[in-house]
C-alpha positions as CSV (number, residue, x, y, z in Angstrom):
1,X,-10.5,-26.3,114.7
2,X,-7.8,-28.3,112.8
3,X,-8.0,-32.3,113.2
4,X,-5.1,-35.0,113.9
5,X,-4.1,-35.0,110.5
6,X,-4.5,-31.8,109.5
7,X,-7.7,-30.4,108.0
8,X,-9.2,-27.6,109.3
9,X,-13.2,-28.4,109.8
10,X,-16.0,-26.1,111.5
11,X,-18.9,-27.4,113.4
12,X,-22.2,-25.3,112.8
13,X,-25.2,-27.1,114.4
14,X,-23.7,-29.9,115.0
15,X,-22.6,-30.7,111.7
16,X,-18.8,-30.9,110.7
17,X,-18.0,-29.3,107.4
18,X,-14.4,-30.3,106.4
19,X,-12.8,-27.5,104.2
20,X,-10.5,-30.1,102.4
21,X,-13.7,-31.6,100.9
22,X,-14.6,-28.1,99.7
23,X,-11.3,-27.4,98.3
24,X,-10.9,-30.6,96.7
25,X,-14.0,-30.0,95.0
26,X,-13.2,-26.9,94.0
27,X,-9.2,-28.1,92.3
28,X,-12.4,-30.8,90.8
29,X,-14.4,-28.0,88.9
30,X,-11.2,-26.4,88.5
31,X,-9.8,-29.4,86.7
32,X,-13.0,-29.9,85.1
33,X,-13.4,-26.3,83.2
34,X,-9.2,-26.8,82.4
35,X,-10.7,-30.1,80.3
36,X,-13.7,-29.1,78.9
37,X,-11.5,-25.6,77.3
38,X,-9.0,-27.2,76.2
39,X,-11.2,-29.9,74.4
40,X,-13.4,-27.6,73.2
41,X,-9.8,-26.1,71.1
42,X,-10.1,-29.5,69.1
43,X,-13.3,-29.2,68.0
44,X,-12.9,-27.6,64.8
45,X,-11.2,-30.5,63.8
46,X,-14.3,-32.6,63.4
47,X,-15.9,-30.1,60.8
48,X,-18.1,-32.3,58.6
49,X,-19.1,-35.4,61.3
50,X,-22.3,-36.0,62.3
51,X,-24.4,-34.9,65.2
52,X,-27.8,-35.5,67.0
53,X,-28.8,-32.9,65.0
54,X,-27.7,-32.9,61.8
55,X,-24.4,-32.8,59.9
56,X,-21.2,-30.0,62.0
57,X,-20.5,-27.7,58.7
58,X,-18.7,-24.9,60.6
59,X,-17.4,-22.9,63.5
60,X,-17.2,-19.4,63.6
61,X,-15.6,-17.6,67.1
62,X,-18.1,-19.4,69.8
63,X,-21.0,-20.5,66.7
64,X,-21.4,-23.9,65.3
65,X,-22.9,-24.2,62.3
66,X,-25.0,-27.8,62.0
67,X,-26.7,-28.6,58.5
68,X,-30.1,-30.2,59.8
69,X,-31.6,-30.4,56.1
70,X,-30.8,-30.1,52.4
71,X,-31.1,-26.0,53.1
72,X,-31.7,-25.4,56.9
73,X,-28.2,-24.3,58.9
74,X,-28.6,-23.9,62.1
75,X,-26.7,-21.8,64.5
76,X,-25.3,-23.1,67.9
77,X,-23.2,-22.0,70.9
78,X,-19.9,-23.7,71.1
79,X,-20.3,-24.4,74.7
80,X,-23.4,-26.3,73.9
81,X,-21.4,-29.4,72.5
82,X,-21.9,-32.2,75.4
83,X,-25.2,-30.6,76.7
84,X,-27.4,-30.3,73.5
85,X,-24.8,-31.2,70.7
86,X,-23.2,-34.3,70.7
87,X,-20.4,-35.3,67.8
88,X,-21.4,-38.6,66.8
89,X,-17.7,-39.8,66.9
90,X,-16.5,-43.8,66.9
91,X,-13.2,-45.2,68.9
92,X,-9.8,-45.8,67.2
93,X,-10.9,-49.7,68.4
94,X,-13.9,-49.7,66.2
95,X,-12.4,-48.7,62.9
96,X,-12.8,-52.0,60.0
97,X,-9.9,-54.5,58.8
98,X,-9.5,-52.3,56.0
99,X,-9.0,-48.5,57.6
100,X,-6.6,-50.3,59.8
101,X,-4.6,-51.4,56.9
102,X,-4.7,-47.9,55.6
103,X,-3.9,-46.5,58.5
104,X,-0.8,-48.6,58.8
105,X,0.5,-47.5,55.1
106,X,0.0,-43.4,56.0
107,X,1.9,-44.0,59.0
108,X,0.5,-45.2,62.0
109,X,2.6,-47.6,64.8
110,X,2.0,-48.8,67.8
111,X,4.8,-48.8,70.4
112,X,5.7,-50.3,73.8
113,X,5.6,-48.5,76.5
114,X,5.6,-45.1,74.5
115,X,1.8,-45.6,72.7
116,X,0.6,-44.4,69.8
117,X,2.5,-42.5,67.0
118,X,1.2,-41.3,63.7
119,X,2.2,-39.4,60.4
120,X,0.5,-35.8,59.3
121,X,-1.2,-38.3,57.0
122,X,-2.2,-40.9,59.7
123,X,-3.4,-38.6,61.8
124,X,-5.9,-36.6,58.9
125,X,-6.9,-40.2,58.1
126,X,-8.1,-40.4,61.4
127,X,-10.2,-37.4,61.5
128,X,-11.5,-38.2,58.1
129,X,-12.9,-41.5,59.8
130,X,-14.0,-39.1,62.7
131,X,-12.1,-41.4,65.3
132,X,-12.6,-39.7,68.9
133,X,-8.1,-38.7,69.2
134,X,-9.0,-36.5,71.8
135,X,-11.7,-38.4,74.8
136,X,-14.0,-36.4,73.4
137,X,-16.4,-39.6,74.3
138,X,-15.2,-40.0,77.8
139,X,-15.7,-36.2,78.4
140,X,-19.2,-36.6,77.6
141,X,-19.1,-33.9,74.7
142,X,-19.5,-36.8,71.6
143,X,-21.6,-40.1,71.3
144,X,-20.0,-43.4,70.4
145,X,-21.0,-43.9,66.8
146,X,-21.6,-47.6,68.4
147,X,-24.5,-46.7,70.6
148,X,-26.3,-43.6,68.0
Protein backbone atom coordinates (compact mmCIF):
# COMPACT_ATOMS: atom_id res chain seq x y z
CA UNK A 1 0.00 0.00 0.00
CA UNK A 2 1.67 3.46 -0.60
CA UNK A 3 0.31 6.54 1.72
CA UNK A 4 -0.71 10.28 0.73
CA UNK A 5 2.66 11.29 0.68
CA UNK A 6 4.41 8.61 -0.48
CA UNK A 7 5.76 5.85 1.68
CA UNK A 8 5.11 2.54 1.01
CA UNK A 9 3.91 0.79 4.55
CA UNK A 10 2.51 -2.94 5.08
CA UNK A 11 -0.02 -3.86 7.73
CA UNK A 12 0.66 -7.36 9.30
CA UNK A 13 -1.72 -7.94 12.34
CA UNK A 14 -2.73 -4.91 12.54
CA UNK A 15 0.34 -3.15 12.85
CA UNK A 16 1.69 -0.62 10.19
CA UNK A 17 5.32 -0.98 9.48
CA UNK A 18 6.57 2.09 7.39
CA UNK A 19 9.51 1.07 5.09
CA UNK A 20 10.86 4.65 5.16
CA UNK A 21 11.58 4.23 8.89
CA UNK A 22 13.49 1.05 7.97
CA UNK A 23 15.38 2.62 5.27
CA UNK A 24 16.25 5.59 7.12
CA UNK A 25 17.62 3.56 9.67
CA UNK A 26 19.42 1.68 7.57
CA UNK A 27 21.20 5.22 5.49
CA UNK A 28 21.60 5.63 9.89
CA UNK A 29 23.87 2.52 10.37
CA UNK A 30 25.11 3.13 7.09
CA UNK A 31 26.26 6.64 8.07
CA UNK A 32 27.27 5.32 11.26
CA UNK A 33 29.94 2.52 10.02
CA UNK A 34 31.13 5.48 7.19
CA UNK A 35 32.08 7.57 10.71
CA UNK A 36 33.31 5.18 12.86
CA UNK A 37 36.01 3.81 9.60
CA UNK A 38 36.97 6.72 8.74
CA UNK A 39 37.77 7.85 12.47
CA UNK A 40 39.20 4.92 13.23
CA UNK A 41 42.06 6.05 10.07
CA UNK A 42 43.05 8.91 12.68
CA UNK A 43 43.83 6.92 15.26
CA UNK A 44 47.31 6.29 14.85
CA UNK A 45 47.82 9.79 15.36
CA UNK A 46 47.26 9.67 19.10
CA UNK A 47 50.22 7.11 19.62
CA UNK A 48 51.48 7.81 23.17
CA UNK A 49 47.97 9.36 24.95
CA UNK A 50 46.50 7.81 27.63
CA UNK A 51 43.75 5.33 28.00
CA UNK A 52 41.41 3.55 30.59
CA UNK A 53 43.88 1.19 30.44
CA UNK A 54 47.07 2.24 30.37
CA UNK A 55 49.35 4.36 28.14
CA UNK A 56 48.43 3.73 23.50
CA UNK A 57 52.27 2.74 22.48
CA UNK A 58 51.31 1.26 19.06
CA UNK A 59 49.22 0.04 16.21
CA UNK A 60 50.01 -2.60 14.16
CA UNK A 61 47.35 -3.62 11.04
CA UNK A 62 43.98 -3.98 13.32
CA UNK A 63 46.31 -4.38 16.99
CA UNK A 64 46.73 -1.66 19.52
CA UNK A 65 49.37 -2.00 21.63
CA UNK A 66 48.50 -0.28 25.36
CA UNK A 67 51.45 -0.21 27.98
CA UNK A 68 49.36 -1.02 31.26
CA UNK A 69 52.72 -1.30 33.54
CA UNK A 70 56.49 -0.54 33.60
CA UNK A 71 56.78 -4.11 31.43
CA UNK A 72 53.19 -5.46 30.63
CA UNK A 73 51.99 -4.51 26.75
CA UNK A 74 48.92 -5.46 26.06
CA UNK A 75 47.40 -6.41 22.77
CA UNK A 76 43.99 -5.00 21.62
CA UNK A 77 41.62 -5.00 18.56
CA UNK A 78 41.39 -1.74 16.78
CA UNK A 79 37.73 -1.91 16.69
CA UNK A 80 37.66 -2.08 20.36
CA UNK A 81 38.51 1.71 20.74
CA UNK A 82 34.88 3.28 22.02
CA UNK A 83 33.66 -0.12 23.48
CA UNK A 84 36.55 -1.25 25.79
CA UNK A 85 39.34 1.40 24.99
CA UNK A 86 38.77 4.80 25.33
CA UNK A 87 41.59 7.64 24.39
CA UNK A 88 41.63 9.79 27.20
CA UNK A 89 41.69 12.93 24.89
CA UNK A 90 40.81 16.81 26.08
CA UNK A 91 38.97 19.62 23.77
CA UNK A 92 40.89 22.35 21.76
CA UNK A 93 38.62 24.70 24.50
CA UNK A 94 40.39 23.16 27.40
CA UNK A 95 43.95 23.69 26.54
CA UNK A 96 45.86 26.50 29.36
CA UNK A 97 46.70 30.27 28.69
CA UNK A 98 50.06 29.15 27.87
CA UNK A 99 49.45 26.24 25.02
CA UNK A 100 47.22 28.72 23.50
CA UNK A 101 49.98 31.20 23.25
CA UNK A 102 52.10 28.51 21.65
CA UNK A 103 49.78 27.51 19.54
CA UNK A 104 49.34 30.95 18.21
CA UNK A 105 53.34 31.31 17.43
CA UNK A 106 53.39 27.70 15.37
CA UNK A 107 50.60 28.86 13.41
CA UNK A 108 47.30 28.58 14.50
CA UNK A 109 44.23 31.31 13.44
CA UNK A 110 40.96 31.53 13.81
CA UNK A 111 38.78 32.86 10.95
CA UNK A 112 35.27 34.16 10.29
CA UNK A 113 33.10 32.30 8.70
CA UNK A 114 35.92 29.83 7.34
CA UNK A 115 37.02 28.23 11.00
CA UNK A 116 40.04 26.97 12.06
CA UNK A 117 43.40 26.95 10.22
CA UNK A 118 46.73 25.71 11.36
CA UNK A 119 50.46 25.21 10.33
CA UNK A 120 52.20 21.40 10.01
CA UNK A 121 53.60 22.82 13.28
CA UNK A 122 50.26 23.84 14.87
CA UNK A 123 48.60 21.03 14.07
CA UNK A 124 51.62 18.39 15.69
CA UNK A 125 51.40 20.74 18.61
CA UNK A 126 47.97 19.85 18.87
CA UNK A 127 48.45 16.17 18.86
CA UNK A 128 51.30 16.42 21.21
CA UNK A 129 48.65 18.06 23.71
CA UNK A 130 46.32 15.06 22.58
CA UNK A 131 43.55 17.74 21.66
CA UNK A 132 40.47 15.56 20.25
CA UNK A 133 40.91 17.37 16.05
CA UNK A 134 38.86 14.75 14.94
CA UNK A 135 35.18 14.31 17.35
CA UNK A 136 36.79 11.55 18.51
CA UNK A 137 34.84 12.57 21.90
CA UNK A 138 31.45 13.12 20.34
CA UNK A 139 31.82 9.67 18.53
CA UNK A 140 32.06 8.14 21.73
CA UNK A 141 35.50 6.36 20.87
CA UNK A 142 37.72 8.83 23.51
CA UNK A 143 36.92 10.35 27.10
CA UNK A 144 37.13 13.97 27.82
CA UNK A 145 40.37 14.33 29.81
CA UNK A 146 37.87 16.64 31.94
CA UNK A 147 35.59 13.93 33.19
CA UNK A 148 38.65 10.76 33.60
Amino acid sequence: MISRNGTKSLTTFGVRVLLRAASSLETKKLLYINTMSRLQNCIPLYVGCETNNGTFIGIVKNSLFIQNGEHSITEYSKQSVGQTVFLHLKRLSDITDEQSQELNKKGFNIGRPSGYTFSNDAFLYLLSLHVDLFGLINAGMAKDLKTC
